[in-house]
PDB file of N, CA, C and O in Angstrom:
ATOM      1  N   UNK A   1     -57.143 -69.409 -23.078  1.00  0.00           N
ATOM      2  CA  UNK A   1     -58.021 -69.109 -24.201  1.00  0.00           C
ATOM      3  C   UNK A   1     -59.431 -68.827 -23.690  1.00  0.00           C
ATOM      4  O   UNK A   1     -60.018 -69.411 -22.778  1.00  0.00           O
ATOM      5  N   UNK A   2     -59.853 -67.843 -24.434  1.00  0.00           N
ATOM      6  CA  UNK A   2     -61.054 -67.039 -23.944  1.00  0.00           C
ATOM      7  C   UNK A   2     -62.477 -68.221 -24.756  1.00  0.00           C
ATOM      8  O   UNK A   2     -62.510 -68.446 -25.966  1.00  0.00           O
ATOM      9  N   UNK A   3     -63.171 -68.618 -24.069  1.00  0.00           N
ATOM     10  CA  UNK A   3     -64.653 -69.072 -24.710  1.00  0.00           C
ATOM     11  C   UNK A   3     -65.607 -68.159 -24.480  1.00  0.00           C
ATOM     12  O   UNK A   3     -66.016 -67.551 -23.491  1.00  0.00           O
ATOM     13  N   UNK A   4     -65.923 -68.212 -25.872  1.00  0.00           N
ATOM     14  CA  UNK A   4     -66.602 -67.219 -27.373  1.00  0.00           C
ATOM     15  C   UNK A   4     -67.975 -67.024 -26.439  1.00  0.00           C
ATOM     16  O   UNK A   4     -68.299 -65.892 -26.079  1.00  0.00           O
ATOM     17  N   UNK A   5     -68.637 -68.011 -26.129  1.00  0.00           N
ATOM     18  CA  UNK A   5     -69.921 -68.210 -25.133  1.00  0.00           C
ATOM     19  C   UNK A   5     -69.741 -67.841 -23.973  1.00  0.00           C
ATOM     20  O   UNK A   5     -70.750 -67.168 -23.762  1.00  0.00           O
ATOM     21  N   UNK A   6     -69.155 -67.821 -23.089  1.00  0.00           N
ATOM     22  CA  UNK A   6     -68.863 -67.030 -21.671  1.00  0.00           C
ATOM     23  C   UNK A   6     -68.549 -65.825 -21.943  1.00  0.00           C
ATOM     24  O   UNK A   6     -69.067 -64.955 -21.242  1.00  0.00           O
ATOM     25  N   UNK A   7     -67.644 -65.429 -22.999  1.00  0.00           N
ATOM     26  CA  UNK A   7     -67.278 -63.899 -23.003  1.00  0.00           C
ATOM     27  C   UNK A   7     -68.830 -63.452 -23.477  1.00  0.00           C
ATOM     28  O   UNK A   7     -69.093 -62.402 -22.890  1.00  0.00           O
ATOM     29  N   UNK A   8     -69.815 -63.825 -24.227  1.00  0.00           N
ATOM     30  CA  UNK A   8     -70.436 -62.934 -25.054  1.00  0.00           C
ATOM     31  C   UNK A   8     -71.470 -62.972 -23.759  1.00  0.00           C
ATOM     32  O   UNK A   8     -71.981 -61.860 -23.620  1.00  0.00           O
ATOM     33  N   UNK A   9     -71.862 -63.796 -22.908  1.00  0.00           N
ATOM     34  CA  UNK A   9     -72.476 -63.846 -21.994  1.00  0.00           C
ATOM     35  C   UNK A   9     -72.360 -63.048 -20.964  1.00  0.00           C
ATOM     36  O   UNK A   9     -73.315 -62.473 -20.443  1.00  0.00           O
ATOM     37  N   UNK A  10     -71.199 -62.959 -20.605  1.00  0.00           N
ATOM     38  CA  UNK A  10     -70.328 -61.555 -19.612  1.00  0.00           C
ATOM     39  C   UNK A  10     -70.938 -60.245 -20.158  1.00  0.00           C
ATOM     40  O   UNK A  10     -71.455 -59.269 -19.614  1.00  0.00           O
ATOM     41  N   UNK A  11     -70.635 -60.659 -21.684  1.00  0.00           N
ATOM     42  CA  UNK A  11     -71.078 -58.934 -22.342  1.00  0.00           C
ATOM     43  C   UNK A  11     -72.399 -58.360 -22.522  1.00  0.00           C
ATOM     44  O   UNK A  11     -72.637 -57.194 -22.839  1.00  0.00           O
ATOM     45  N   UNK A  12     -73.343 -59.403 -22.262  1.00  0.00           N
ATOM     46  CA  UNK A  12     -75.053 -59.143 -22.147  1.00  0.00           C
ATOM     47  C   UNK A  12     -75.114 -58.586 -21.210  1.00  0.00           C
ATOM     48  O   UNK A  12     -75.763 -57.541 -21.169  1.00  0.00           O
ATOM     49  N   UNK A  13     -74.207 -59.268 -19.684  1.00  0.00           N
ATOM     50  CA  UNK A  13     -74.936 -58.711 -18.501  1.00  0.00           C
ATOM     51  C   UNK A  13     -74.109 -57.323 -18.395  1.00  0.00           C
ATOM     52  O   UNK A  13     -74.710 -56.332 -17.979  1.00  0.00           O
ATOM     53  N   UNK A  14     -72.553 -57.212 -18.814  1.00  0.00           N
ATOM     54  CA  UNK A  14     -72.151 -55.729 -19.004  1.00  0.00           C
ATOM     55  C   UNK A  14     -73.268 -54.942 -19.383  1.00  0.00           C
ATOM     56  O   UNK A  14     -74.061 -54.338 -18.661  1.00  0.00           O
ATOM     57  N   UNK A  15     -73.231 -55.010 -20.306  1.00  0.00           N
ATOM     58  CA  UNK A  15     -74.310 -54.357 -21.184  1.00  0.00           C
ATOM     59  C   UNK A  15     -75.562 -53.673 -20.618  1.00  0.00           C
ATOM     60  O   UNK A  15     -75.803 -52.469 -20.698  1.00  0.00           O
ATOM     61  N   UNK A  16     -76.374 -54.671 -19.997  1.00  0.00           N
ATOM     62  CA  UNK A  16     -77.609 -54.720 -19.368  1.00  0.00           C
ATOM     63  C   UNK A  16     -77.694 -53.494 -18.198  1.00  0.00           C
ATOM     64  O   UNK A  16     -78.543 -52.631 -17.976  1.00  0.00           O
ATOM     65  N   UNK A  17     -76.432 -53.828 -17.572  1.00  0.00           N
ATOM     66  CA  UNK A  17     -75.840 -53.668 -16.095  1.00  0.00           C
ATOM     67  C   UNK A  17     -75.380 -52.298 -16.496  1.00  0.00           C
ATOM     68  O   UNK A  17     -75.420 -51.515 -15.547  1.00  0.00           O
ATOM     69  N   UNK A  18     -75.077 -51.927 -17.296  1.00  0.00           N
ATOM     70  CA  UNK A  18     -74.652 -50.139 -17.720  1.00  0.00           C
ATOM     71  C   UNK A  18     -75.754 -49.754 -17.936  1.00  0.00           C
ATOM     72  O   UNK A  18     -75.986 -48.750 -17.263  1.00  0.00           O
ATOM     73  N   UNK A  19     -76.833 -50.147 -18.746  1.00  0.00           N
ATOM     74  CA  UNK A  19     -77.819 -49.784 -19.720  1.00  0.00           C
ATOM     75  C   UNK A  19     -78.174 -49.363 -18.305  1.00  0.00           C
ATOM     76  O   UNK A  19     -78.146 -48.142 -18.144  1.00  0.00           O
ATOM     77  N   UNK A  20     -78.467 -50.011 -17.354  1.00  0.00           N
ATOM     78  CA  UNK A  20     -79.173 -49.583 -15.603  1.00  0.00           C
ATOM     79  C   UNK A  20     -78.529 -48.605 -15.229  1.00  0.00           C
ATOM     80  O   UNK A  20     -78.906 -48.050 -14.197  1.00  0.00           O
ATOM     81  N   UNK A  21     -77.620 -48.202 -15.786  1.00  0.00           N
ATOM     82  CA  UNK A  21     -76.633 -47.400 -14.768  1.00  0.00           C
ATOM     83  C   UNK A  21     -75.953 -47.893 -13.341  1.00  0.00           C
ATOM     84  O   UNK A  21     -75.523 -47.202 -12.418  1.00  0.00           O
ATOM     85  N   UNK A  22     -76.005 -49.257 -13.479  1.00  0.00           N
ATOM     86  CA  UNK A  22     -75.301 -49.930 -12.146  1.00  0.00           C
ATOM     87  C   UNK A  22     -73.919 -50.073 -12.161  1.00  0.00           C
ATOM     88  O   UNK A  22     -73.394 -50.045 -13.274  1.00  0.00           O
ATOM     89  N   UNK A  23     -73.060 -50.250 -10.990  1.00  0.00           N
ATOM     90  CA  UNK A  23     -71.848 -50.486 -10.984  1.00  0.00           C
ATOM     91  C   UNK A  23     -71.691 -52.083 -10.685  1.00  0.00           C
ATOM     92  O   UNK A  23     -72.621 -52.819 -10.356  1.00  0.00           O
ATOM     93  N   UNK A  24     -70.006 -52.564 -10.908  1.00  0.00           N
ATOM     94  CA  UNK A  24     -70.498 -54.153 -10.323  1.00  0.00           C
ATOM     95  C   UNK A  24     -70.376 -54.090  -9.244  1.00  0.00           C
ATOM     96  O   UNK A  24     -70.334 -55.222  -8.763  1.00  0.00           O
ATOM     97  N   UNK A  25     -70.283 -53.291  -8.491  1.00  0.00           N
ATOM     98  CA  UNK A  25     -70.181 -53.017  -6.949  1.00  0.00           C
ATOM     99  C   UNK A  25     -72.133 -53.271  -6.642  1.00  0.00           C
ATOM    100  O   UNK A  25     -72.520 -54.267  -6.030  1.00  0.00           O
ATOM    101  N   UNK A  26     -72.943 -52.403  -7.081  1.00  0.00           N
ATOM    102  CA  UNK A  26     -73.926 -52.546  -6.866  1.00  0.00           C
ATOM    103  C   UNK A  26     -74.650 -53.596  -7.198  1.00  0.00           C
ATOM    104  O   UNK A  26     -75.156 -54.238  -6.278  1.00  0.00           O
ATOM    105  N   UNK A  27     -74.915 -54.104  -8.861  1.00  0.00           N
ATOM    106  CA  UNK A  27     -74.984 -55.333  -9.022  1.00  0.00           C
ATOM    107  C   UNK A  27     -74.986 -56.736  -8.081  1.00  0.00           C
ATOM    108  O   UNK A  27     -75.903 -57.507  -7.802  1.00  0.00           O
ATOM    109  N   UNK A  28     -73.023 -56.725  -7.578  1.00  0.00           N
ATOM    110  CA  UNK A  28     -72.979 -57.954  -6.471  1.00  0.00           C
ATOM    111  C   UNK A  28     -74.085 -57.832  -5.366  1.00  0.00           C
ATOM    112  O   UNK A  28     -74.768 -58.600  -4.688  1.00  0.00           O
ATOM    113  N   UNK A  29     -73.903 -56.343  -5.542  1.00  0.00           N
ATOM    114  CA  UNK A  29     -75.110 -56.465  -3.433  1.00  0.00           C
ATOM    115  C   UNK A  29     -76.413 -56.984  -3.753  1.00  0.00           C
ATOM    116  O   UNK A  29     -77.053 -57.786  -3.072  1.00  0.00           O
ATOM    117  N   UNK A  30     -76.855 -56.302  -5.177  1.00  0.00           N
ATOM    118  CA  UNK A  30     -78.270 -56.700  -5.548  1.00  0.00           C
ATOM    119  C   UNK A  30     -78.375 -58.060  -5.764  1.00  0.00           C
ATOM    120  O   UNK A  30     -79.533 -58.478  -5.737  1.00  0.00           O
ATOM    121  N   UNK A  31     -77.469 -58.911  -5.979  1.00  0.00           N
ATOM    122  CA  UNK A  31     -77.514 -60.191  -6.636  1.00  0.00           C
ATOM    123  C   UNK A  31     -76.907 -61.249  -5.761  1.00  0.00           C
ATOM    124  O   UNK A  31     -76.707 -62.427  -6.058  1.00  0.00           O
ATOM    125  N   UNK A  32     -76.584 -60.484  -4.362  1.00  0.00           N
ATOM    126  CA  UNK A  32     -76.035 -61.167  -2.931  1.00  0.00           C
ATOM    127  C   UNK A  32     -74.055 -62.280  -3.398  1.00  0.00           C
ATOM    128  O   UNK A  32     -73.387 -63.172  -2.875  1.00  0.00           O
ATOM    129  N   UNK A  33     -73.997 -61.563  -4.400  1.00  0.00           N
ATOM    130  CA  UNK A  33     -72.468 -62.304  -4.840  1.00  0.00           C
ATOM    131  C   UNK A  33     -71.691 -61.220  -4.721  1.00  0.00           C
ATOM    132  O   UNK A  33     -71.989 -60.170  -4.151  1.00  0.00           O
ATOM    133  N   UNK A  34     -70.470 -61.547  -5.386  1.00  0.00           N
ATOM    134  CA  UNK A  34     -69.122 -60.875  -4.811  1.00  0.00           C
ATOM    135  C   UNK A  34     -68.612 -60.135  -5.933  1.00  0.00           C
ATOM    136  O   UNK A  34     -68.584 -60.601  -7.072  1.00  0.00           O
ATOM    137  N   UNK A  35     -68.264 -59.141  -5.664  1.00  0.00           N
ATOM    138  CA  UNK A  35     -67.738 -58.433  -6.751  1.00  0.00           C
ATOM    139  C   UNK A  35     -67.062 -58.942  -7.509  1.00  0.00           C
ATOM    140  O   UNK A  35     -67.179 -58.564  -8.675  1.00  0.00           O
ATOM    141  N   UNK A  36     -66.205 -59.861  -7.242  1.00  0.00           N
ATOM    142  CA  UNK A  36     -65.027 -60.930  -8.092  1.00  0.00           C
ATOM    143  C   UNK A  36     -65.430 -61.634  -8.660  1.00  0.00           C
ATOM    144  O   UNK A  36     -64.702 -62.196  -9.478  1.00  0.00           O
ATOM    145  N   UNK A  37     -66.939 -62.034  -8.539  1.00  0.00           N
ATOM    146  CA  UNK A  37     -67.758 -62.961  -9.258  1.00  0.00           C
ATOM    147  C   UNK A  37     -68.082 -62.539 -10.478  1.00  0.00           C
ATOM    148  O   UNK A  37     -67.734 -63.107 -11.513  1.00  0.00           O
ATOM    149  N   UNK A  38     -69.121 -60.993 -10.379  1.00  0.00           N
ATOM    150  CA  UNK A  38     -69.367 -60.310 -10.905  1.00  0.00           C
ATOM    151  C   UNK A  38     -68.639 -60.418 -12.548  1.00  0.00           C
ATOM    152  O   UNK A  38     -69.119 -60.728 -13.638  1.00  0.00           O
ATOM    153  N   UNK A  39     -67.169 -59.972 -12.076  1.00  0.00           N
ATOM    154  CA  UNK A  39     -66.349 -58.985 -12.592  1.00  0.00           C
ATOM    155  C   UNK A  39     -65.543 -60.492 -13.760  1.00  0.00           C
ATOM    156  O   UNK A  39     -65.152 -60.543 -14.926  1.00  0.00           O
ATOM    157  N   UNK A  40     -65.621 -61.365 -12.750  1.00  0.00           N
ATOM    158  CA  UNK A  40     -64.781 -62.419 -13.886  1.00  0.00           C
ATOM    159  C   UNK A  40     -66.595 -63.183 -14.835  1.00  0.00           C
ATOM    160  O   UNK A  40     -66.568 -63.931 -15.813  1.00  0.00           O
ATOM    161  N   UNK A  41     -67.320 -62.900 -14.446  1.00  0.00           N
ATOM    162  CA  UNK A  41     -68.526 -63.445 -15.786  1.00  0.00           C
ATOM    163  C   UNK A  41     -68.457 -62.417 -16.411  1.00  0.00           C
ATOM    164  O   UNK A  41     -68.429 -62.820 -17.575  1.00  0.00           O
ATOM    165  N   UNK A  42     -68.395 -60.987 -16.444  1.00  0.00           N
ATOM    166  CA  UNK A  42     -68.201 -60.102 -17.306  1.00  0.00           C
ATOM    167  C   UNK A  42     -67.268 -60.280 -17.888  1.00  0.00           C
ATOM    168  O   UNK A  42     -67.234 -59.316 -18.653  1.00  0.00           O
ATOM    169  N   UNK A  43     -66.150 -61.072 -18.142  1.00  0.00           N
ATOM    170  CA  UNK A  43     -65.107 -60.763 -18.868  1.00  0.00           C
ATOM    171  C   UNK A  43     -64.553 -62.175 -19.537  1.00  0.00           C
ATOM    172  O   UNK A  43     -63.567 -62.256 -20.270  1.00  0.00           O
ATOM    173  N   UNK A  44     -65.332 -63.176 -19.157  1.00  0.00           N
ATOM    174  CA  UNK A  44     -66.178 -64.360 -19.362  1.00  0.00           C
ATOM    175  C   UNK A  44     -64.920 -65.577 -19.025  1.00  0.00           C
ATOM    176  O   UNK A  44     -64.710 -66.711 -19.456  1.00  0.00           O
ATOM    177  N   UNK A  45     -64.247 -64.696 -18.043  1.00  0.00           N
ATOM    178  CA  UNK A  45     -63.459 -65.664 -17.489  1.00  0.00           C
ATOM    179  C   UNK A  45     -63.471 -67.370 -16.863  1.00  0.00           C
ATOM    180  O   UNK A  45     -62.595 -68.225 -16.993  1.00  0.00           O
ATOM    181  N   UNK A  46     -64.484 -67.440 -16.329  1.00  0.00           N
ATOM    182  CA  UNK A  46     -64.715 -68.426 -15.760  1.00  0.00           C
ATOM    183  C   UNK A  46     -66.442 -68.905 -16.389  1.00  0.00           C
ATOM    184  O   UNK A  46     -67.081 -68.223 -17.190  1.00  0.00           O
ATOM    185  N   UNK A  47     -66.992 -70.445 -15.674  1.00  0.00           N
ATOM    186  CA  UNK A  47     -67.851 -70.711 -16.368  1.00  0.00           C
ATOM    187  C   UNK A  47     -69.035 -70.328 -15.255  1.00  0.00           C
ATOM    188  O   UNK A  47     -68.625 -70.202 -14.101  1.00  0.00           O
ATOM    189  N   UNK A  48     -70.290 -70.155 -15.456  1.00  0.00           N
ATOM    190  CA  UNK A  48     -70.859 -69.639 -14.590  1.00  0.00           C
ATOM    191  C   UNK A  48     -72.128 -70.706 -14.265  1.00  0.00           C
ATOM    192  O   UNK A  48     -72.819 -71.370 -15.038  1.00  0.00           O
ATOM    193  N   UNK A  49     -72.139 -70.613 -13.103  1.00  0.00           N
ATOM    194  CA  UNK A  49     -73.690 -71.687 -12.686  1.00  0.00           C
ATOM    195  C   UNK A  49     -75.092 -71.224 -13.213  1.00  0.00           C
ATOM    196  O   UNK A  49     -75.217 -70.032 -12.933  1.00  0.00           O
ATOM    197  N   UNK A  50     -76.103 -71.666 -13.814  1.00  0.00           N
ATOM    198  CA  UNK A  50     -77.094 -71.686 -13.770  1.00  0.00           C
ATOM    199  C   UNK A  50     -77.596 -70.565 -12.690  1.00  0.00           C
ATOM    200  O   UNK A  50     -77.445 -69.372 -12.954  1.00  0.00           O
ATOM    201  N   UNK A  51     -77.992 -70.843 -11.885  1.00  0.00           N
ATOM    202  CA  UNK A  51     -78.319 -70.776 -10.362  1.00  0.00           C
ATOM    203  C   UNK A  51     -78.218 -69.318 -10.398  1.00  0.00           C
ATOM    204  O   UNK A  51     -79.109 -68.486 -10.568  1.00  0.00           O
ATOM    205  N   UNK A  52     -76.682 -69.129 -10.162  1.00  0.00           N
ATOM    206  CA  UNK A  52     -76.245 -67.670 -10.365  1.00  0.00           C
ATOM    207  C   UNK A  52     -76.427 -66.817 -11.633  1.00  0.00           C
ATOM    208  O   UNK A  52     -76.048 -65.648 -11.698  1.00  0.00           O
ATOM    209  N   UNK A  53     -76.922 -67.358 -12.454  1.00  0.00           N
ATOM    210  CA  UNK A  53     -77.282 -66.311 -13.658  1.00  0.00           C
ATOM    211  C   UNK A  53     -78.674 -66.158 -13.377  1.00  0.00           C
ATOM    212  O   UNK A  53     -79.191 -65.148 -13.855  1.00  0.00           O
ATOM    213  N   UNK A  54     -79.542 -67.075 -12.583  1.00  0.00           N
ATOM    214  CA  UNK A  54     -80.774 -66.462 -12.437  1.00  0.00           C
ATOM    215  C   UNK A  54     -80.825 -65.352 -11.238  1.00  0.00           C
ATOM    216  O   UNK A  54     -81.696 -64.500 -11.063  1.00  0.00           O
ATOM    217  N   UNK A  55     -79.862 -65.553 -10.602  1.00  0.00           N
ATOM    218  CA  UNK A  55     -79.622 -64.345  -9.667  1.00  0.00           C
ATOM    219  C   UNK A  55     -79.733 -63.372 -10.470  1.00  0.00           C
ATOM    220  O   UNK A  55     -80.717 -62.796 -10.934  1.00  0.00           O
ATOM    221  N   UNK A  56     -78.339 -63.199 -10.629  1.00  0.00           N
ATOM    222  CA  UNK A  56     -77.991 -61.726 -11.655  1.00  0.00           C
ATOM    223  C   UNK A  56     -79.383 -61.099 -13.096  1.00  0.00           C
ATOM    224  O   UNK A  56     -79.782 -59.995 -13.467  1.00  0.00           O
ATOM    225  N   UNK A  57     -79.614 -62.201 -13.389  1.00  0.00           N
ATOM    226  CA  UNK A  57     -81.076 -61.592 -14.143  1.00  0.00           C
ATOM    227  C   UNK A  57     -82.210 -61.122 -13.380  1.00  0.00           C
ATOM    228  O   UNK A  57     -82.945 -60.237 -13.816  1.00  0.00           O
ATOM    229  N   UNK A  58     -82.372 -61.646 -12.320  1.00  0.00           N
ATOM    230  CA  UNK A  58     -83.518 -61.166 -11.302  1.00  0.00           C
ATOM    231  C   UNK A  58     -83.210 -60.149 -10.546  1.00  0.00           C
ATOM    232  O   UNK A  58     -84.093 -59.431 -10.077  1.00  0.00           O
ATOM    233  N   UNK A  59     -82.030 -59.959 -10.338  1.00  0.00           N
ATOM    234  CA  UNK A  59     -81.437 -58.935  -9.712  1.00  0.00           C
ATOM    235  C   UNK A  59     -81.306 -57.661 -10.945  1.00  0.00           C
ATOM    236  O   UNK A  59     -81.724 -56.518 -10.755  1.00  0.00           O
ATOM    237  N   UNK A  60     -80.810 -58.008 -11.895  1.00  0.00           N
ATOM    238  CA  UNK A  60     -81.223 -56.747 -13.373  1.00  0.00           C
ATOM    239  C   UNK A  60     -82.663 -56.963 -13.728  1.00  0.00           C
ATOM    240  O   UNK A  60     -83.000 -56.442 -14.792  1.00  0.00           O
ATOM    241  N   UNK A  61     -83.518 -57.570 -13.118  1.00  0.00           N
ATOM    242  CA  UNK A  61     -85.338 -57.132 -13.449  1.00  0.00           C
ATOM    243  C   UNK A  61     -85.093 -57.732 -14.846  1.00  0.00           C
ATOM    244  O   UNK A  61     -85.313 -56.860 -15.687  1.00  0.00           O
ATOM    245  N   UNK A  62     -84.673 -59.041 -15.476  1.00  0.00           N
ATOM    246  CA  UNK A  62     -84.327 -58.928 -16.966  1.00  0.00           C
ATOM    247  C   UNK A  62     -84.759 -60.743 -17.202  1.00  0.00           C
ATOM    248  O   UNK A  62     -84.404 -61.360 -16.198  1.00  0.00           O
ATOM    249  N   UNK A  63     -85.204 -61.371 -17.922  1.00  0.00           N
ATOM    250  CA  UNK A  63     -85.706 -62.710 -18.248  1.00  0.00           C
ATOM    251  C   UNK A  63     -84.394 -62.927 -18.845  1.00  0.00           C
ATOM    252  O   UNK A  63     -83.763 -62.364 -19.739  1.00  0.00           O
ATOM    253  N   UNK A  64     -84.086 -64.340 -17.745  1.00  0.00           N
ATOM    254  CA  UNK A  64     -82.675 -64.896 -18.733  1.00  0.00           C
ATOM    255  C   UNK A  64     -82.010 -65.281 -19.969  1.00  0.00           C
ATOM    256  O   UNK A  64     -80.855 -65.560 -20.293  1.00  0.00           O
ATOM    257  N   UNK A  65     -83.518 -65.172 -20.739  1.00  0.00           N
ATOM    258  CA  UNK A  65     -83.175 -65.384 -22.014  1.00  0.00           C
ATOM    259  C   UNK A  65     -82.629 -64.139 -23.150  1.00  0.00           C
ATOM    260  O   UNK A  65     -82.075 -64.207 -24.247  1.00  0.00           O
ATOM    261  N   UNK A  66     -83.216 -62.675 -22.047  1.00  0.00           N
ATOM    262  CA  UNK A  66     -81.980 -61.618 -22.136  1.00  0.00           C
ATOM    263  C   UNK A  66     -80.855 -61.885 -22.119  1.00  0.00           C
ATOM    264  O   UNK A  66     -80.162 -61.682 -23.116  1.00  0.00           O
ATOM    265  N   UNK A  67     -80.432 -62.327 -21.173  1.00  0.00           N
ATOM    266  CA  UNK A  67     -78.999 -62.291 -21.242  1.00  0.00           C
ATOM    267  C   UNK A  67     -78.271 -63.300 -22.476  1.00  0.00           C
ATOM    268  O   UNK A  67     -77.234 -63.063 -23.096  1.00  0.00           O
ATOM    269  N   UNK A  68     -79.179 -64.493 -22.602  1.00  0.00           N
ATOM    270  CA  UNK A  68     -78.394 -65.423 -23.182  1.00  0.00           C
ATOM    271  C   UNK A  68     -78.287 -65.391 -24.335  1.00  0.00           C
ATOM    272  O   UNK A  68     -77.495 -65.976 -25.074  1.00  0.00           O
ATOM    273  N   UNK A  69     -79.656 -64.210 -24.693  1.00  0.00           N
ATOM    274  CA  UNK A  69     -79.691 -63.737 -26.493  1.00  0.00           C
ATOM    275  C   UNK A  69     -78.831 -62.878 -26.656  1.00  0.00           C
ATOM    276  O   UNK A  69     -78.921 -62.176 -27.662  1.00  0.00           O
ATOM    277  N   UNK A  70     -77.918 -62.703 -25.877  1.00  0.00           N
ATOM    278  CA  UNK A  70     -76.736 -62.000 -26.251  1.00  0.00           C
ATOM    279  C   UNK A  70     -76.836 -60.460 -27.437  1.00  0.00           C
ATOM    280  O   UNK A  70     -76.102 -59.859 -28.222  1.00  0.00           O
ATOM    281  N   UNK A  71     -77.919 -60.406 -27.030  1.00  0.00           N
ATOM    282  CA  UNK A  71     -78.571 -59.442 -28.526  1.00  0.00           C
ATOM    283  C   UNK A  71     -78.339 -57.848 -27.802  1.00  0.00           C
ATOM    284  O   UNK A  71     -79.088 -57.431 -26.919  1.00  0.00           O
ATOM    285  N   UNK A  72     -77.344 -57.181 -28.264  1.00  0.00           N
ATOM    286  CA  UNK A  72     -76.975 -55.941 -27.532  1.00  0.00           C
ATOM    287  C   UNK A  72     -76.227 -54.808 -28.872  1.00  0.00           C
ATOM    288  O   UNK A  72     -75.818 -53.686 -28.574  1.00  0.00           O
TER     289      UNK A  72
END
């Protein structure tokens, strides 16, 4: 079972991460993680660290509270 909060969270940084025109190929390099990482918070598979979402927001130039406002 999919949680409602990880998926919609996956879908900010989708979101964000197209809006750039980035791939998650590029993304991971910018954000020093792994494409598999990437690819399962986008789809809000797994739960994600802190830590690493400030990556991925600093790495999309974007204040984390972008992502978490889920507002897309």
């Amino acid at each position: 079972m999919k949680d409602e909060l990880l998926f919609k969270i996956g879908q900010s940084v989708r979101y964000i991460r197209l809006k750039q025109g980035l791939s998650q190929e590029e993304l991971a390099y910018k954000s020093q993680l792994n494409i598999n990482s990437i690819s399962t918070l986008e789809r809000g598979v797994n739960n994600i660290k802190i830590k690493t979402l400030y990556k991925i927001a600093d790495s999309l130039s974007v204040d984390i509270m972008d992502i978490l406002n889920c507002k897309f």
